[in-house]
C-alpha positions as CSV (number, residue, x, y, z in Angstrom):
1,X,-1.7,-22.8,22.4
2,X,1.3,-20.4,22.1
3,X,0.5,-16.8,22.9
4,X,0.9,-14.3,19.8
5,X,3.7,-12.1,19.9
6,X,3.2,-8.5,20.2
7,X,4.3,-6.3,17.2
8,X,7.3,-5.1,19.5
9,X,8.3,-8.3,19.9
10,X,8.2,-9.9,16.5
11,X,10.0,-6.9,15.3
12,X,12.6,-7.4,17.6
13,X,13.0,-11.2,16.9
14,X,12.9,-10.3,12.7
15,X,15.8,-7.8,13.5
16,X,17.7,-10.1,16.0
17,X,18.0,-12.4,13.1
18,X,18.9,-10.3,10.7
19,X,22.7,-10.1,10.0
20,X,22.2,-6.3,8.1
21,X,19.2,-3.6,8.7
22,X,16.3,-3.9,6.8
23,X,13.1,-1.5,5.7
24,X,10.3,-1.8,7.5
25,X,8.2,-2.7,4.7
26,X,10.7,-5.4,4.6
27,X,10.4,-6.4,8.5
28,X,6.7,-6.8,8.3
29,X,6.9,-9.1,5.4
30,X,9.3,-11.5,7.3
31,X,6.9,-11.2,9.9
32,X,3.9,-12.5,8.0
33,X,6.9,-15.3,6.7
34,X,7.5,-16.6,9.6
35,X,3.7,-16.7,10.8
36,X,4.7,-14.3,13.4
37,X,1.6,-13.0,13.7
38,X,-2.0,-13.9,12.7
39,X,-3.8,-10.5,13.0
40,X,-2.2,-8.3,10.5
41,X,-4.7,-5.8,10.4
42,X,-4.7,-4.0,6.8
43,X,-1.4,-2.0,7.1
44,X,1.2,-4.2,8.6
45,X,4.1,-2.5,6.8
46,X,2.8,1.0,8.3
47,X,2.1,-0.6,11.6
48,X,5.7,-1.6,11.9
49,X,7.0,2.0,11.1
50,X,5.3,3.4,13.1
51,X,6.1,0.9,15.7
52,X,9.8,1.8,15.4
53,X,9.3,5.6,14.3
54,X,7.5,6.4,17.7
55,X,9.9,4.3,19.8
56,X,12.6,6.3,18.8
57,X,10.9,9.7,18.8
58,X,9.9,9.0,22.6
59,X,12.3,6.7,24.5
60,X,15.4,8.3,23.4
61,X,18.2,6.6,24.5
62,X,16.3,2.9,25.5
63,X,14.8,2.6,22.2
64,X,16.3,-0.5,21.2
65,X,15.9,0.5,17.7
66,X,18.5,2.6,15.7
67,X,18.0,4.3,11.9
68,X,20.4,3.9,9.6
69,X,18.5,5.0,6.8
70,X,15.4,6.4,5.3
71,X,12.5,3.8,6.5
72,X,15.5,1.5,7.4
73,X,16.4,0.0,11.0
74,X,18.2,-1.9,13.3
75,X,19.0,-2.8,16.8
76,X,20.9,-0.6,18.3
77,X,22.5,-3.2,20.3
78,X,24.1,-4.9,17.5
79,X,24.8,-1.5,16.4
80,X,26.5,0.3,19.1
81,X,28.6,2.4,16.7
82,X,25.1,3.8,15.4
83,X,23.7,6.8,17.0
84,X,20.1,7.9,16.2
85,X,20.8,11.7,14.8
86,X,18.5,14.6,16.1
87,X,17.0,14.5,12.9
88,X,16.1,11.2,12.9
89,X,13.7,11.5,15.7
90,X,10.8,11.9,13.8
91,X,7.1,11.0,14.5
92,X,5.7,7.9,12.4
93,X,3.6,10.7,10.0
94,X,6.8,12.5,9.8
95,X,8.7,9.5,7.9
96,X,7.1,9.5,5.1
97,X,8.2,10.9,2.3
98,X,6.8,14.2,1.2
99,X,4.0,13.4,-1.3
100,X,2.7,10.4,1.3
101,X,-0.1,12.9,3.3
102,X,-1.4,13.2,-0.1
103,X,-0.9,9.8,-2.3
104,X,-2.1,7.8,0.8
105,X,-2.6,4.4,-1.4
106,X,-2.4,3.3,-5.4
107,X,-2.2,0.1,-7.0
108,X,-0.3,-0.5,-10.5
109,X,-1.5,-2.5,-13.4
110,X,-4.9,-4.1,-12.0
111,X,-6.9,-6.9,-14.0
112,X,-10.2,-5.7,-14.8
113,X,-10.8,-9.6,-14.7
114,X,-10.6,-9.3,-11.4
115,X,-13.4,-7.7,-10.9
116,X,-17.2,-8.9,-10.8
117,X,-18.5,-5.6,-11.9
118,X,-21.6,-4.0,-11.2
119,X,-22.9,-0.4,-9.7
120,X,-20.4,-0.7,-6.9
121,X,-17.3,-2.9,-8.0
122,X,-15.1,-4.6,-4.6
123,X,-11.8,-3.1,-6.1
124,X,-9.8,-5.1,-3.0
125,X,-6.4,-4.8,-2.4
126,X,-3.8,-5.8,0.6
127,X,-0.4,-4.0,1.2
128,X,0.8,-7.0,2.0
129,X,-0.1,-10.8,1.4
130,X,-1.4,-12.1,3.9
131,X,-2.7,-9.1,5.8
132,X,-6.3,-8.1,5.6
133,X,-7.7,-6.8,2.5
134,X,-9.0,-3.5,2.0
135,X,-11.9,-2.5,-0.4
136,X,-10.8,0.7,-2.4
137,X,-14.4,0.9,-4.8
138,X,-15.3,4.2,-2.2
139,X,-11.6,6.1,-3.0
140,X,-11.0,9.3,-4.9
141,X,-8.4,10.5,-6.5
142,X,-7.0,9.4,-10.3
143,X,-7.1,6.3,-12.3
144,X,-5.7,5.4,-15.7
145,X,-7.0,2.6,-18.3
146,X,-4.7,0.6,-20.1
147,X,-4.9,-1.5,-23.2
148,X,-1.9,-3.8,-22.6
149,X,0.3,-1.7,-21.3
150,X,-0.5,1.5,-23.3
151,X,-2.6,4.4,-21.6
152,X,-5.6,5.1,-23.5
153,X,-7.8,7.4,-21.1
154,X,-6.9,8.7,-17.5
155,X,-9.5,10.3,-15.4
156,X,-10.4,11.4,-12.2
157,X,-13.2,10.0,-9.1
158,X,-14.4,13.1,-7.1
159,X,-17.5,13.3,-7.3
160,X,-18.0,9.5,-7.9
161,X,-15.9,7.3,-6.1
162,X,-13.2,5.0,-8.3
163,X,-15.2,1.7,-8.0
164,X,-18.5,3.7,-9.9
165,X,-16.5,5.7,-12.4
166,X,-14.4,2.4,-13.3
167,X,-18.0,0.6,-13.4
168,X,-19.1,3.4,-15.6
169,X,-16.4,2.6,-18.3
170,X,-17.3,-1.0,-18.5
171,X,-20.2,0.6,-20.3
172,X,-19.2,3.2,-22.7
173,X,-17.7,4.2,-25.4
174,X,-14.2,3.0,-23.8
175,X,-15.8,-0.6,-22.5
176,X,-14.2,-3.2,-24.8
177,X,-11.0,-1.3,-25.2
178,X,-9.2,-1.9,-22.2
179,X,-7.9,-4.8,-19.9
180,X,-6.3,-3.1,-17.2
181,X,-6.2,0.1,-14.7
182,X,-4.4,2.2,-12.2
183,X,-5.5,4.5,-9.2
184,X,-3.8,6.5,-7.0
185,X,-6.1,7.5,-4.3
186,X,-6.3,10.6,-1.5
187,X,-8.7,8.9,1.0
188,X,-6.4,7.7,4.2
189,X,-6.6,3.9,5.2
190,X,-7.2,2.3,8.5
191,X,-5.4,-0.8,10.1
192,X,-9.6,-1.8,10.0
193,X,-9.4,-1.6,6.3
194,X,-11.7,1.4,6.4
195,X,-10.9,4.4,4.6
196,X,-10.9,7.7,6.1
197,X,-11.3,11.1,4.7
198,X,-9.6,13.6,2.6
199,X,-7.9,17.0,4.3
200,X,-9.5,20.1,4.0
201,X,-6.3,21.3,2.5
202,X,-2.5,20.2,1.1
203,X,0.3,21.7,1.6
204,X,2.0,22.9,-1.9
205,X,5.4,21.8,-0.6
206,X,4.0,18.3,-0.4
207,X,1.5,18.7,-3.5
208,X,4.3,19.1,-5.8
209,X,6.5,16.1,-5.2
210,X,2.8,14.2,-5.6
211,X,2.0,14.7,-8.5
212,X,5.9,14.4,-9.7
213,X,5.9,10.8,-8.6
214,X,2.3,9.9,-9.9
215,X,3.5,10.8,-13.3
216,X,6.6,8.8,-12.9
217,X,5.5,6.0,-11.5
218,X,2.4,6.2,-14.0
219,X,3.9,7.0,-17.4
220,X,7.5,5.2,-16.4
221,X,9.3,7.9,-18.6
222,X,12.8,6.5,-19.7
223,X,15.2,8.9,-18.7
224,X,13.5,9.0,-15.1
225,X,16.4,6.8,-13.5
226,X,14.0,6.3,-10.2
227,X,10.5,5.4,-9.5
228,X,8.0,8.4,-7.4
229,X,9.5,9.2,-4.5
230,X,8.6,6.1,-3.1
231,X,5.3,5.4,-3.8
232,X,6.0,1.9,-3.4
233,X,5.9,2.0,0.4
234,X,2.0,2.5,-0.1
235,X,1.3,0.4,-3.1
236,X,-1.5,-2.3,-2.8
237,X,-1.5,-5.5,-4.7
238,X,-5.1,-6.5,-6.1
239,X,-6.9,-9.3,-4.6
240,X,-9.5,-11.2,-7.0
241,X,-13.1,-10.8,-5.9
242,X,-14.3,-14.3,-4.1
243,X,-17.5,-14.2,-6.2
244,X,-15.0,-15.0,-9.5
245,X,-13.5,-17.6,-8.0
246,X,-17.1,-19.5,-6.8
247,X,-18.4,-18.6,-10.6
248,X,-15.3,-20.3,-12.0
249,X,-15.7,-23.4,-9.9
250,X,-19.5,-23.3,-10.7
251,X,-18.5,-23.4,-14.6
252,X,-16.6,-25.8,-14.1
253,X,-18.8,-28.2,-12.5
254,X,-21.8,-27.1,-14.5
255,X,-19.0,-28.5,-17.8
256,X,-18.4,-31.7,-16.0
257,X,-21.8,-32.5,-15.3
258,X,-22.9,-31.3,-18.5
C-alpha cells in the first residue's frame, strides 16, 4: 500500500499543478479532492497555512513557497520574478486577519433539524468536507435565531455554553418560532477537534474589526460591498447528527414493515 504524503508534499504537488496561485483554504480542498491525504485532522485549511506561513517565516530564501497575496501562494520556482517582501514573513498566527485571535470559528445558517436535541445538543461542524468534524455544543460566544431568513432573537453563551443555551430555546417562549441559527464562537479549535480556551484578554485593535465583521457577515447590510473581514477562512459547515440519520432509517423500516 502507497505511503501517505506528508502535508509538505501534497502541498507542493497541488501547487505544481496549478497553472495560477491559489489560497490555502483553496489548496487544502484540492488536497482532500484528490484523496491526497486520509488524516485531515479538523483544520486542514489552517494546517496548510501554517504549513506555508512558517516555511517562509524560517527558511528564508529555500522556502519553496512565495506569497503573492493575502493567504495566497505559489512556488517560487515557477515564480522566479516573485520575491517574498519583508513584510510578508509573518508567523502562521500572524496571517490572519485582525479580528481572527478573537472570532476563532462560526457557522452561518444552521438547520435546527440537524440537531437531535437534548441537555447537551452535538452542534458538529467540519471546516472542510471531508476532514474531521468538530463538536461546537461546549463554545461561547454569540448566536442568532432565524425564522427563514429573518433574525428574531440574538443572544449570547458565557455562562452556558452554545449547545445548552440553543437547547434552552427549544423550550421557551421562542421554541416553535424558528428553524435556523448562527454562532460565532471565542473558544480556539484544535487539529484534534477539541476546543481550547478563551484569552484572559483582547486586544482593542483586534476587538474592533470583530465585531465589525460579525455584524456584516450576520446582518448582510446592503450597502456593505464585502463580507467580515474574512471570516470565511474560519467558517464551519454543519454536519447532521448520526443519531437523525439511524432514526430516519428506523422510520422508515418501521413504515415498510408496518
Amino acid at each position: 500500500m502507497a505511503k501517505e504524503p506528508t502535508w509538505k508534499e501534497a502541498v507542493a504537488r497541488v501547487l505544481g499543478e496549478s497553472s495560477q496561485p491559489l489560497h490555502y483554504t483553496a489548496i487544502a480542498e484540492r488536497i482532500i479532492e484528490l484523496g491526497l491525504r486520509k488524516n485531515l485532522g479538523a483544520t486542514p485549511a489552517s494546517t496548510v497555512n501554517a504549513i506555508i506561513a512558517t516555511s517562509i517565516k524560517h527558511d528564508g530564501n529555500d522556502t519553496p513557497y512565495v506569497r503573492v497575496a493575502k493567504g495566497t501562494f505559489a512556488l517560487a520556482k515557477q515564480n522566479p520574478s516573485l520575491e517574498n517582501s519583508s513584510e510578508d514573513l509573518v508567523a502562521p498566527d500572524d496571517d490572519q486577519e485582525p479580528q481572527y485571535a478573537i472570532v476563532t470559528s462560526f457557522g452561518m445558517f444552521w438547520q435546527r433539524a440537524s440537531v437531535e436535541w437534548g441537555t447537551n445538543p452535538r452542534l458538529l461542524g467540519m471546516q472542510q468536507l471531508g476532514a474531521t468534524p468538530v463538536d461546537f455544543q461546549g463554545q461561547l460566544g454569540i448566536y442568532l435565531l432565524y425564522d427563514g431568513r429573518e433574525v428574531i432573537y440574538i443572544g449570547r453563551s458565557a455562562d452556558r455554553p452554545l449547545g445548552r443555551r440553543l437547547y434552552e430555546h427549544t423550550r421557551d417562549r421562542l421554541a416553535v418560532r424558528w428553524d435556523r441559527f448562527s454562532w460565532f464562537g471565542l473558544r480556539p479549535v484544535s487539529e484534534k477537534a477539541e476546543l481550547g480556551e478563551i484569552p484572559v484578554s483582547f486586544d482593542s485593535n483586534k476587538l474592533i474589526p470583530a465585531l465589525e465583521a460579525i455584524l456584516i457577515e450576520a446582518l448582510e447590510p446592503r450597502q456593505n460591498r464585502k463580507r467580515g473581514d474574512d471570516l470565511a477562512a474560519v467558517e464551519y459547515i454543519q454536519k447532521e447528527d448520526p443519531q437523525i440519520a439511524k432514526k430516519r432509517l428506523k422510520a422508515s423500516i418501521d413504515e415498510a414493515l408496518g
